[in-house]
PAPATOR-310137 format. One line per 10 residues: number of its first residue (from 1); their letters; for each residue x, y, z of N, C-alpha, C. Coordinates in nm, 3 decimals, always signed. Atoms other than C-alpha are relative to their C-alpha. Layout:
BEGIN
NUM> a> X Y Z X Y Z X Y Z | ...
REM end
This chain:
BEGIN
1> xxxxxxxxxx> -0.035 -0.008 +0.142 -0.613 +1.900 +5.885 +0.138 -0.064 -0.021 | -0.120 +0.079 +0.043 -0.337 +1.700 +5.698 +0.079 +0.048 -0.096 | -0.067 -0.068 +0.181 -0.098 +1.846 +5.444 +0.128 -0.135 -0.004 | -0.085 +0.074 +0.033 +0.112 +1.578 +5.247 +0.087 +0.080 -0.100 | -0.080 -0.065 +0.080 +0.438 +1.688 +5.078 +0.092 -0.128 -0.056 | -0.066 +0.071 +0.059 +0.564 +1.490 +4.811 +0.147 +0.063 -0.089 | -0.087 -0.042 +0.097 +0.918 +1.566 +4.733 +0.166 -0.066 -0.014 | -0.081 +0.026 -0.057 +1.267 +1.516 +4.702 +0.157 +0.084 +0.028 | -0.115 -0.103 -0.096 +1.628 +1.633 +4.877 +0.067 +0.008 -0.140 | -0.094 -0.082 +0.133 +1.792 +1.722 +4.481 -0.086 +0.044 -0.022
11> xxxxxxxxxx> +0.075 -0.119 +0.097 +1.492 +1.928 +4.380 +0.024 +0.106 +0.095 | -0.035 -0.169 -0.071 +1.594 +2.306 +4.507 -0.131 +0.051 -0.011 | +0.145 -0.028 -0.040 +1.217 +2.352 +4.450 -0.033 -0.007 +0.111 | +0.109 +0.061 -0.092 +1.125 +2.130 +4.684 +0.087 +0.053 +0.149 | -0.096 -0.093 -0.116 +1.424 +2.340 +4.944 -0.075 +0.106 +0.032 | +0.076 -0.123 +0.021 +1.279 +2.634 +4.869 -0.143 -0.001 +0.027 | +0.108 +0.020 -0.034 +0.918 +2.512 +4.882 -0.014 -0.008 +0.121 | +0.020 +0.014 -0.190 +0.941 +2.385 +5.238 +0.011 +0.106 +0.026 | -0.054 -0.116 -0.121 +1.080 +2.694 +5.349 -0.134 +0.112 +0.002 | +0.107 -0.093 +0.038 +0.785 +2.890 +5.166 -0.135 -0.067 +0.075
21> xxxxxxxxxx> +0.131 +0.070 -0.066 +0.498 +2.624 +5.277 +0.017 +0.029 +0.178 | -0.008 -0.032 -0.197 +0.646 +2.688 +5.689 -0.039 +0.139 -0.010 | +0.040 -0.087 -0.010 +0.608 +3.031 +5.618 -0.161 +0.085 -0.039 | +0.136 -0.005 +0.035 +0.282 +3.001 +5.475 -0.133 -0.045 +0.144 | +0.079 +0.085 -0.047 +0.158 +2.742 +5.739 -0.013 +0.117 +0.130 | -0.007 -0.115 -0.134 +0.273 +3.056 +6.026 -0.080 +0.095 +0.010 | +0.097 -0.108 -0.013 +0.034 +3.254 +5.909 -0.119 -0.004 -0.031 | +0.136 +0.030 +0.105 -0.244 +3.047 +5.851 -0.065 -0.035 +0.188 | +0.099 +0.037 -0.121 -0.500 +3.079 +6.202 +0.008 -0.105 +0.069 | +0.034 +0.165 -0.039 -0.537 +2.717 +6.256 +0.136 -0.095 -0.040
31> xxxxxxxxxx> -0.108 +0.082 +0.036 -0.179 +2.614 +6.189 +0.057 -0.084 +0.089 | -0.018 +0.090 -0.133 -0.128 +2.431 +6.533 -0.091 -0.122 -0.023 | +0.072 +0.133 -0.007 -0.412 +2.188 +6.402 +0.022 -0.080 -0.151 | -0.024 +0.055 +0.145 -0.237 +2.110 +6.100 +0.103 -0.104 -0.002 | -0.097 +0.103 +0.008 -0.008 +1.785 +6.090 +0.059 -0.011 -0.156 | -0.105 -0.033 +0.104 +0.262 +1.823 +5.818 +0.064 -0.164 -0.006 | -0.059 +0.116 +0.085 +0.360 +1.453 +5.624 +0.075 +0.063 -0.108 | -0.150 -0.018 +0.154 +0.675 +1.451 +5.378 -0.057 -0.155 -0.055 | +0.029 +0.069 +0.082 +0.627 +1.204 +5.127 +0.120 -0.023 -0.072 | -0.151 +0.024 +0.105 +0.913 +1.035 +4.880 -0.042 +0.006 -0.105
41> xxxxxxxxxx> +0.056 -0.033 +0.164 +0.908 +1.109 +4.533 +0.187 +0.024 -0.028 | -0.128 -0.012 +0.114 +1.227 +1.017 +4.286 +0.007 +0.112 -0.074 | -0.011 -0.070 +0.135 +1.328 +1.312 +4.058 +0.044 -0.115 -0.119 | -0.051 +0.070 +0.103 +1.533 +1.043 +3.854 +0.063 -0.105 +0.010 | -0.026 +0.123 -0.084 +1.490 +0.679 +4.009 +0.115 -0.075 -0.110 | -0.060 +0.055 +0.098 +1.708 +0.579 +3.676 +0.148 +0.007 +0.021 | -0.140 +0.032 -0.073 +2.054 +0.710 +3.854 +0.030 -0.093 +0.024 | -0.029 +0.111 -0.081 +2.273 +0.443 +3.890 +0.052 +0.055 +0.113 | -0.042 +0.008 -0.153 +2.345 +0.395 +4.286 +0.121 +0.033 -0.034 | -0.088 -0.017 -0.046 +2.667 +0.503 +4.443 +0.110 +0.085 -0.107
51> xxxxxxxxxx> -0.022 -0.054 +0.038 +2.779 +0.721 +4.158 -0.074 +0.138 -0.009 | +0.075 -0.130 -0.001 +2.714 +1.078 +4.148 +0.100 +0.120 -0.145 | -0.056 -0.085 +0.133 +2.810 +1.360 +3.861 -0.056 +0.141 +0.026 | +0.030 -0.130 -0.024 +2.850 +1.760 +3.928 -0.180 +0.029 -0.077 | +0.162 -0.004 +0.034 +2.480 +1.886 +3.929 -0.014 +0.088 -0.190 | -0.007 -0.143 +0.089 +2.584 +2.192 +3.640 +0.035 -0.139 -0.090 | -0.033 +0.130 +0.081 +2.720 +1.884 +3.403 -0.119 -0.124 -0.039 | +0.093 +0.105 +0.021 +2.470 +1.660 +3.420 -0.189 +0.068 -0.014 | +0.125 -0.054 +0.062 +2.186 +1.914 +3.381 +0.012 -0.004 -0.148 | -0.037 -0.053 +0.142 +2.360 +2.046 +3.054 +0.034 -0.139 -0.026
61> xxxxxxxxxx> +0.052 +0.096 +0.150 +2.400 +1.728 +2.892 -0.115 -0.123 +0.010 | +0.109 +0.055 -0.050 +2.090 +1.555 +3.041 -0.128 +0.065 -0.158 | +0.097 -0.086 +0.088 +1.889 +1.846 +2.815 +0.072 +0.066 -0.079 | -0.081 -0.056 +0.068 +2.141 +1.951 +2.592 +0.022 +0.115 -0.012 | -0.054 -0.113 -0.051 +2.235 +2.257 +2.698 +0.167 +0.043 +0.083 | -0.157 +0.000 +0.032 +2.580 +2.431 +2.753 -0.031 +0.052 +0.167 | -0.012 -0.073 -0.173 +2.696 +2.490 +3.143 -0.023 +0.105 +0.025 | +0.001 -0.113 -0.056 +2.688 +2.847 +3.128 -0.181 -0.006 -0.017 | +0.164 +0.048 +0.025 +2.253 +2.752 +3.034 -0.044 -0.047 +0.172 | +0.073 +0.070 -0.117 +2.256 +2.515 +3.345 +0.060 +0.128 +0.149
71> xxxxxxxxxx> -0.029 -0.089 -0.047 +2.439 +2.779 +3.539 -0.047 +0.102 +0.016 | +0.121 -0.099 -0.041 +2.201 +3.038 +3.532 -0.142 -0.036 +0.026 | +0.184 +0.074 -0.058 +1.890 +2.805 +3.583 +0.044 -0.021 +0.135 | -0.064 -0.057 -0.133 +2.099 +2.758 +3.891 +0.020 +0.149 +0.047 | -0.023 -0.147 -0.016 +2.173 +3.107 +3.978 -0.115 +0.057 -0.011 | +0.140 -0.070 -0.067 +1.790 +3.182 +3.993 -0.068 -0.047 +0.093 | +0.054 +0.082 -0.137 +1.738 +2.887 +4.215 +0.074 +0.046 +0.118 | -0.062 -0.025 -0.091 +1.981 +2.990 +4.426 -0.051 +0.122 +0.066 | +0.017 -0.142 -0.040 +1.904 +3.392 +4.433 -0.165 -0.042 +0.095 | +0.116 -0.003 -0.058 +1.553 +3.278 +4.527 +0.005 -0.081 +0.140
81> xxxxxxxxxx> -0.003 +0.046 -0.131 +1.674 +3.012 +4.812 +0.046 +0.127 +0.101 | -0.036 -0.122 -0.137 +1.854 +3.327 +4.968 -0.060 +0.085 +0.038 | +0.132 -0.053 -0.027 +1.564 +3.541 +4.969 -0.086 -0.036 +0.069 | +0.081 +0.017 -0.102 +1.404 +3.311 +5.182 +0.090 -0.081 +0.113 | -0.078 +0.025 -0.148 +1.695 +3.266 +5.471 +0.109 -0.122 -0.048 | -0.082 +0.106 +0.055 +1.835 +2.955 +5.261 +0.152 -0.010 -0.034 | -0.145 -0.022 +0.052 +2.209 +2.898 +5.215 -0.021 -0.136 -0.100 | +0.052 +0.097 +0.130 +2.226 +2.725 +4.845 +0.178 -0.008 -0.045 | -0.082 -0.036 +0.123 +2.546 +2.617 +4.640 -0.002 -0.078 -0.111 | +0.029 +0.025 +0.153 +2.551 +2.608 +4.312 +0.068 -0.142 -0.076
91> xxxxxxxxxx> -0.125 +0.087 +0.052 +2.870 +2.357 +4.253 -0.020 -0.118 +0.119 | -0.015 +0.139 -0.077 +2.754 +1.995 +4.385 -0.031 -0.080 -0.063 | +0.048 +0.166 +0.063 +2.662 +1.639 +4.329 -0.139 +0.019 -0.058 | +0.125 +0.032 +0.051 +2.371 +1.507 +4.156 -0.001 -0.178 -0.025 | +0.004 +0.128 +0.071 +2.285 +1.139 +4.208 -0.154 -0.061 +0.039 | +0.137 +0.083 -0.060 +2.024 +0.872 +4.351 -0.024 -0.006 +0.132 | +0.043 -0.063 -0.129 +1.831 +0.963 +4.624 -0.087 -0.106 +0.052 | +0.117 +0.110 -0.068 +1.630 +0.624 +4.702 +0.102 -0.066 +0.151 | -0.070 +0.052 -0.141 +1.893 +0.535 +5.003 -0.038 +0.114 +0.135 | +0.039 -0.152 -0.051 +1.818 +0.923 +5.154 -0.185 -0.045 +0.045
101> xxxxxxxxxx> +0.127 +0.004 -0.034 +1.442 +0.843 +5.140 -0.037 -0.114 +0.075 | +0.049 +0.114 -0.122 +1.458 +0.512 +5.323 +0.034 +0.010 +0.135 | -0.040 -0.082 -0.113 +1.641 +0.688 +5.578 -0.119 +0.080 +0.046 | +0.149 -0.130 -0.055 +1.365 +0.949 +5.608 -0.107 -0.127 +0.034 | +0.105 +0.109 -0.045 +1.146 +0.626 +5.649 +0.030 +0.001 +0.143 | -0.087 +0.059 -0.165 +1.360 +0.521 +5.955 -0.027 +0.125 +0.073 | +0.013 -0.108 -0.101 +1.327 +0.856 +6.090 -0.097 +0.024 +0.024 | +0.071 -0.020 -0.059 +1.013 +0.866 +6.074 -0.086 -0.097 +0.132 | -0.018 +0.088 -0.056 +0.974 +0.556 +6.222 +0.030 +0.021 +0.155 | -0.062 -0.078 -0.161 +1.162 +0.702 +6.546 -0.067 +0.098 +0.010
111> xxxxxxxxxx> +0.054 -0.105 -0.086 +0.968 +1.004 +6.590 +0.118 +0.135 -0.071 | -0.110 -0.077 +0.042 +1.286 +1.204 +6.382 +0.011 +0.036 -0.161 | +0.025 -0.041 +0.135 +1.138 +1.298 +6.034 +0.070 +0.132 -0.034 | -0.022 -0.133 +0.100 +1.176 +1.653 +5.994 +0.133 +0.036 +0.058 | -0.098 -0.048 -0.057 +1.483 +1.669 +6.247 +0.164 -0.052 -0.125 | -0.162 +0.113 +0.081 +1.730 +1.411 +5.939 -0.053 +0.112 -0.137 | +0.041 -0.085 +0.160 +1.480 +1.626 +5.621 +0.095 +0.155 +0.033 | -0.093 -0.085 -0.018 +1.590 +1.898 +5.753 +0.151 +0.052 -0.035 | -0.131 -0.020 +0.013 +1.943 +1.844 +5.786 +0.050 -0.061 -0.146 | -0.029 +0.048 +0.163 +1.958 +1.663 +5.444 +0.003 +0.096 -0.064
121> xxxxxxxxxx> +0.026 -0.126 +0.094 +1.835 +1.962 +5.282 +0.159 +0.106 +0.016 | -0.066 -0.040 +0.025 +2.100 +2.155 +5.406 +0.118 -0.079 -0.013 | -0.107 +0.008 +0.040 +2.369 +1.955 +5.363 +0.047 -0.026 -0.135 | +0.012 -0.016 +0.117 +2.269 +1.911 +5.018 +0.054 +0.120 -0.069 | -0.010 -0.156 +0.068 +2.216 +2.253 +4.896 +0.078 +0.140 +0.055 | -0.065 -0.111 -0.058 +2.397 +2.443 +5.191 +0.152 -0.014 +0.020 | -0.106 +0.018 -0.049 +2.690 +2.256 +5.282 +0.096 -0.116 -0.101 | -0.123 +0.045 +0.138 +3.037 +2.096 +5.079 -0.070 -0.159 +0.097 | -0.004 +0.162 -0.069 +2.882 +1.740 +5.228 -0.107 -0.058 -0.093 | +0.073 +0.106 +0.119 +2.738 +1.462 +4.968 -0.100 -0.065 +0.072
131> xxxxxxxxxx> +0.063 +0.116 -0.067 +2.428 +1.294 +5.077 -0.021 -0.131 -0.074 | -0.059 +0.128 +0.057 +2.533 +1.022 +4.815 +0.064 -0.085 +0.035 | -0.111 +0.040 -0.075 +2.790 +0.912 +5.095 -0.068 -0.059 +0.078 | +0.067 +0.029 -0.136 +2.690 +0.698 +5.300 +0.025 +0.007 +0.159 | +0.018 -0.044 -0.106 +2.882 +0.779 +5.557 -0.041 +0.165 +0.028 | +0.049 -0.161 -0.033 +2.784 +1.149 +5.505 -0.180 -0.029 +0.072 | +0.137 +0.006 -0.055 +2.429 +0.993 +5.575 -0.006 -0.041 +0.122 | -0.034 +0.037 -0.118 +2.549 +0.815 +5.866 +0.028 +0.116 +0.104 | -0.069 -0.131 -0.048 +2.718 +1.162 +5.996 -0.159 +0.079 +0.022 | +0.110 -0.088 +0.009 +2.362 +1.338 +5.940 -0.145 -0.092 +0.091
141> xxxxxxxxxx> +0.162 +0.074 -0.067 +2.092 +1.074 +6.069 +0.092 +0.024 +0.179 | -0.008 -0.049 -0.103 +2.324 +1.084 +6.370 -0.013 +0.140 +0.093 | -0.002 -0.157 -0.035 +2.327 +1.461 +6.403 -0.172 -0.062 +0.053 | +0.150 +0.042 -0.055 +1.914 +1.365 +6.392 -0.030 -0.045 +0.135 | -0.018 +0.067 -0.158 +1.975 +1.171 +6.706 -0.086 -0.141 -0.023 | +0.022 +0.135 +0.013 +1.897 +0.838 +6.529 +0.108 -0.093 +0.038 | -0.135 +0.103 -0.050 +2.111 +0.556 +6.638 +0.099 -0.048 -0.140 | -0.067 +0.043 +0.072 +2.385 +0.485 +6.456 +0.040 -0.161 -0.083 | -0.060 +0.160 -0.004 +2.430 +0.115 +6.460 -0.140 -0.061 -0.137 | +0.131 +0.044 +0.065 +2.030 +0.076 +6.321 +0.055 +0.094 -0.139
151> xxxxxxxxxx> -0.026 -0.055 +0.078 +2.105 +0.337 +6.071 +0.123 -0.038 -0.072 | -0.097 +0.066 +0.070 +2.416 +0.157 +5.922 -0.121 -0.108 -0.026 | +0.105 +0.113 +0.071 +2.176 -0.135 +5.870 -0.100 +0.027 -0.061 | +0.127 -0.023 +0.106 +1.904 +0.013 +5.714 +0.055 +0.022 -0.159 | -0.054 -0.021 +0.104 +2.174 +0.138 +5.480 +0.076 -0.147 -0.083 | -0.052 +0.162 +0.034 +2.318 -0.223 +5.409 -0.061 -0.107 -0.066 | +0.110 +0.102 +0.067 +1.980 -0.400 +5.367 -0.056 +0.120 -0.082 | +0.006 -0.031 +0.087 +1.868 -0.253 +5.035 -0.165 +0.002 +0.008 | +0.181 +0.046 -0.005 +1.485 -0.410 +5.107 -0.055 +0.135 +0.132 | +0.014 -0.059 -0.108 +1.463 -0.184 +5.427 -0.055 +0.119 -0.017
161> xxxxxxxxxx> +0.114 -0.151 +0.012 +1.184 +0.083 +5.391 -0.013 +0.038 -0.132 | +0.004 -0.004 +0.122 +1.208 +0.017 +5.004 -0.141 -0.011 -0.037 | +0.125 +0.053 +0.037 +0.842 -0.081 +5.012 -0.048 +0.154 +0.031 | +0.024 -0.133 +0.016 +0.786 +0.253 +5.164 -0.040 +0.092 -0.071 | -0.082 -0.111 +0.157 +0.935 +0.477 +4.930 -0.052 -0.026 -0.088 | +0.069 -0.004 +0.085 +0.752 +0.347 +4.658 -0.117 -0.015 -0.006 | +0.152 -0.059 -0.036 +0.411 +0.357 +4.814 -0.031 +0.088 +0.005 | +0.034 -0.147 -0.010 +0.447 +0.718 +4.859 +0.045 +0.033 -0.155 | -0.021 -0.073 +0.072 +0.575 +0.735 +4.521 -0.132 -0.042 -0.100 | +0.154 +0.010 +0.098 +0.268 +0.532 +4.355 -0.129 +0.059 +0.025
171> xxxxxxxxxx> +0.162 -0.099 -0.068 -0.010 +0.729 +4.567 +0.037 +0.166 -0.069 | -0.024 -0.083 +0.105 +0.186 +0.999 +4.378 -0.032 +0.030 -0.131 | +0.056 -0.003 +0.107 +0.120 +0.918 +4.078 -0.178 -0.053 -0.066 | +0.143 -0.022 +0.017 -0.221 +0.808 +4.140 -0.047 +0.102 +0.031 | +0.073 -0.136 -0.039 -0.335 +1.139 +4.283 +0.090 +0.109 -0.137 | -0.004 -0.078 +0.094 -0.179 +1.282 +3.941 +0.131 +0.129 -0.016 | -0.189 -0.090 -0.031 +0.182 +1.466 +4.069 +0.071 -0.043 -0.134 | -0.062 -0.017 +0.083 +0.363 +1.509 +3.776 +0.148 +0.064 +0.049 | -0.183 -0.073 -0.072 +0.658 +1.732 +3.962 -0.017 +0.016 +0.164 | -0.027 -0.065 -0.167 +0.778 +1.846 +4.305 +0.033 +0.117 +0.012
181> xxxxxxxxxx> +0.096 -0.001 -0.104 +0.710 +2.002 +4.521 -0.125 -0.051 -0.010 | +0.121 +0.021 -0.014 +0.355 +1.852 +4.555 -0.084 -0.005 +0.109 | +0.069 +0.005 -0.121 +0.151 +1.913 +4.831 -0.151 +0.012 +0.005 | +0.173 +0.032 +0.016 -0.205 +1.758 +4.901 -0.040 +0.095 +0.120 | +0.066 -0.060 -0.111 -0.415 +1.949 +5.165 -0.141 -0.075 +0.042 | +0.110 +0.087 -0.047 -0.655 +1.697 +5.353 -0.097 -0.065 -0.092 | -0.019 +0.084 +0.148 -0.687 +1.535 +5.018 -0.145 +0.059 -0.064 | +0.089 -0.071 +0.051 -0.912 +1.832 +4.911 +0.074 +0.065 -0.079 | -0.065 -0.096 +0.133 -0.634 +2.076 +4.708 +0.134 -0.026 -0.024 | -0.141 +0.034 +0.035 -0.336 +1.995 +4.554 +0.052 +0.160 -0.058
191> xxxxxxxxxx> -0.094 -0.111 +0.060 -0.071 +2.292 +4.501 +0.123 -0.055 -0.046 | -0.115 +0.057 +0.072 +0.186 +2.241 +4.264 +0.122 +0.085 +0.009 | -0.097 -0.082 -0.032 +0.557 +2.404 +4.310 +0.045 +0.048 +0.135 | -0.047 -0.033 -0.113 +0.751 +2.631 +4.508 -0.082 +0.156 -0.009 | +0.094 -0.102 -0.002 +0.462 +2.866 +4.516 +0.058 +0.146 +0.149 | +0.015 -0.088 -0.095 +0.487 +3.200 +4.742 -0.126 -0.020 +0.129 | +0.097 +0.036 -0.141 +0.390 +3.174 +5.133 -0.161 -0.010 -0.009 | +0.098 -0.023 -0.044 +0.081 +3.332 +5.079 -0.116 -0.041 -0.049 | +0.044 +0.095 +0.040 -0.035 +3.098 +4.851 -0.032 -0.094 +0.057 | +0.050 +0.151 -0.080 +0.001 +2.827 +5.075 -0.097 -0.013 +0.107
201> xxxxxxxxxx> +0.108 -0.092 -0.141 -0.221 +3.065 +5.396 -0.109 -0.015 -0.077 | +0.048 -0.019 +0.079 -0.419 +3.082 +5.100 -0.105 -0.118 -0.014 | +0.074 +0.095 +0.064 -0.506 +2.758 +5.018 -0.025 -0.077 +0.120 | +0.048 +0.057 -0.082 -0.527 +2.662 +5.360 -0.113 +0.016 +0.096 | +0.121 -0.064 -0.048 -0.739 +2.883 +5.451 -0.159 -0.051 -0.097 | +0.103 +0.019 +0.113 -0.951 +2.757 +5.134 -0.073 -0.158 +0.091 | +0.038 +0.130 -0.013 -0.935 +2.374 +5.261 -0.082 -0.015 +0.126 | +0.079 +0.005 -0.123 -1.031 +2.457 +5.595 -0.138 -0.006 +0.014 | +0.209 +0.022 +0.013 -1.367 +2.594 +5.478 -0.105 -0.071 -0.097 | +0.059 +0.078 +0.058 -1.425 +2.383 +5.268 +0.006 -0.170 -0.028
211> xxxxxxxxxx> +0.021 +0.139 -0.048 -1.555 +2.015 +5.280 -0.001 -0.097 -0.116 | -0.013 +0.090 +0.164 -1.521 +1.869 +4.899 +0.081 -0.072 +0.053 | -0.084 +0.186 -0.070 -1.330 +1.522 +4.907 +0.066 +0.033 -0.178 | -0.066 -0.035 +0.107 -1.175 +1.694 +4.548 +0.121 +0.055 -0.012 | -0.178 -0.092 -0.033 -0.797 +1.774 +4.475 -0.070 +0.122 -0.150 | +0.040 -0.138 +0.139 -0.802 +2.085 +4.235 +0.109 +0.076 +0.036 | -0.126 -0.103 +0.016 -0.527 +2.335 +4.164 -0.014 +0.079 +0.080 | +0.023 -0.168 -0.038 -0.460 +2.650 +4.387 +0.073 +0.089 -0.056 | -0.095 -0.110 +0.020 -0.312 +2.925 +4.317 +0.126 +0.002 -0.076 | -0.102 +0.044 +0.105 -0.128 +2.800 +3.961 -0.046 +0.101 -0.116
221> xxxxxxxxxx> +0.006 -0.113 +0.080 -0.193 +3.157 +3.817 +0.125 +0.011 -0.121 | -0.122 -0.044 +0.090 +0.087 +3.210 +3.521 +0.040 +0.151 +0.070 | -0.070 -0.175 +0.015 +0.124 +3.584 +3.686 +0.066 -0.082 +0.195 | -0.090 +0.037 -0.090 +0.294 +3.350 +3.996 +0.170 +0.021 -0.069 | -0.110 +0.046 +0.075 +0.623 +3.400 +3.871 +0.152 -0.061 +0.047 | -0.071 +0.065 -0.116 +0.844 +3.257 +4.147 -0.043 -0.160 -0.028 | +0.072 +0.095 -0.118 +0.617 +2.928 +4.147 +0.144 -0.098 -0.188 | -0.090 +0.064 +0.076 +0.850 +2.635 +4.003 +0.020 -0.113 +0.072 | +0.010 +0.126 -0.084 +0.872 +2.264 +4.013 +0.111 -0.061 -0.028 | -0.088 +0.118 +0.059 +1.119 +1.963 +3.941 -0.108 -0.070 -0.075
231> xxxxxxxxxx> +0.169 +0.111 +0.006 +0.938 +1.699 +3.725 +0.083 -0.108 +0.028 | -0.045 +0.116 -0.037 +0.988 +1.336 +3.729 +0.141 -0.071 -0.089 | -0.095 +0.042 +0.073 +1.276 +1.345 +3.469 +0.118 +0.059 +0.032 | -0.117 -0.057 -0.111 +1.509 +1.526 +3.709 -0.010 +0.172 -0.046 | -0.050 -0.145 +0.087 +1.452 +1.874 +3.499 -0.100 +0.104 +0.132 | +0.065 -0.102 -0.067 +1.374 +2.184 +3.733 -0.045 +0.149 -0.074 | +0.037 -0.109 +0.125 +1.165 +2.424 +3.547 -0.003 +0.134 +0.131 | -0.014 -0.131 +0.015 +1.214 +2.796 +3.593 -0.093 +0.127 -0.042 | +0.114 -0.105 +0.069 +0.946 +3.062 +3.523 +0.089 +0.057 -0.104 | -0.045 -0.065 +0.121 +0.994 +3.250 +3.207 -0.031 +0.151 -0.030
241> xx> -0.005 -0.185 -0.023 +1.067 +3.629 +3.203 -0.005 +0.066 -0.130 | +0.024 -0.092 +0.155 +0.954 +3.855 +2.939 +0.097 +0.091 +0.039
REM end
């Protein structure tokens, strides 16, 4: 079985999702025969490059809303990354993430995908380090145990795994992803968000036994109230509490 995850390293969904889909995949029988693909997907390919703007600032006037607004849509993403082992902070960058995802190309390339996603994620959302920097990316693909020298050049040539990155982002939008997290399951069920683990045991347990060649929703109940995506206009939606 194949699960594809289309997402990217500024959606705190898609932080939070991973952490929920591993804990899902641990308790799903047959999770040793399951091969786990990441996928690239822009929140907001329209960033210009090499500038970045506090995340709380550029939510609130992105959607016109006042900081202390984007500040508590934060502050539920956060409470919920720490609930599942996550260290989150609230006060960082927000820019363009298509240099980050050609990197994740290169890594996968080497055999070093989830060891650079990984560490992106947290140095994003856990740690005072920009992955807008390129040498912060340099600093992190090496942690990966990619070579340094190749990894400065991938970052230099602009064309370099650019073809990539937007193959995974148009098979995206042909299979109908609207936000991230998105994750296909042996291109029989698509789950949308940062759904709860047992959702994801759930639906894998569904795909397993079953042999349709159909994506279809799982477990996008309204009484989920945790489940929450990014869409493609950088906005991270929030369940809504009576």
């Amino acid at each position: 079985m194949r699960v594809e995850i289309w997402s990217d390293i500024a959606c705190p969904w898609c932080y939070i999702g991973k952490a929920r889909f591993e804990k899902g995949l641990a308790a799903f029988a047959h999770g040793d025969e399951v091969e786990v693909v990441h996928r690239s997907f822009e929140l907001d390919p329209n960033l210009a490059k090499g500038s970045t703007a506090p995340v709380l600032e550029a939510v609130a006037k992105k959607y016109g809303r006042t900081l202390d607004d984007a500040r508590t849509m934060e502050k539920h993403a956060a409470s919920t990354a720490r609930a599942e082992g996550l260290g989150y902070l609230i006060d960082r960058d927000l820019g363009n993430t298509f240099d980050i995802h050609r990197l994740l190309h290169l890594a996968r390339a080497r055999g070093r995908h989830s060891e650079l996603l990984n560490l992106a994620y947290r140095a994003n959302f856990a740690e005072e380090r920009s992955v807008y920097d390129h040498e912060v990316l340099v600093q992190i693909a090496v942690e990966a145990r990619l070579d340094e020298s190749e990894t400065r050049a991938v970052l230099a040539d602009e064309s370099a795994y650019a073809d990539e990155v937007r193959a995974d982002e148009l098979e995206a939008a042909q299979l109908g992803a609207r936000s991230v997290p998105f994750f296909v399951i042996d291109r029989r069920y698509g789950v949308s968000g940062g759904q709860r683990p047992e959702v994801f045991t759930q639906a894998l347990e569904q795909a397993w036994q079953e042999q349709e060649r159909t994506i279809v929703p799982v477990g996008m109940s309204e009484d989920d109230a945790d489940t929450a995506a990014c869409g493609p206009d950088g906005a991270c939606a929030v369940p809504s509490r009576d």
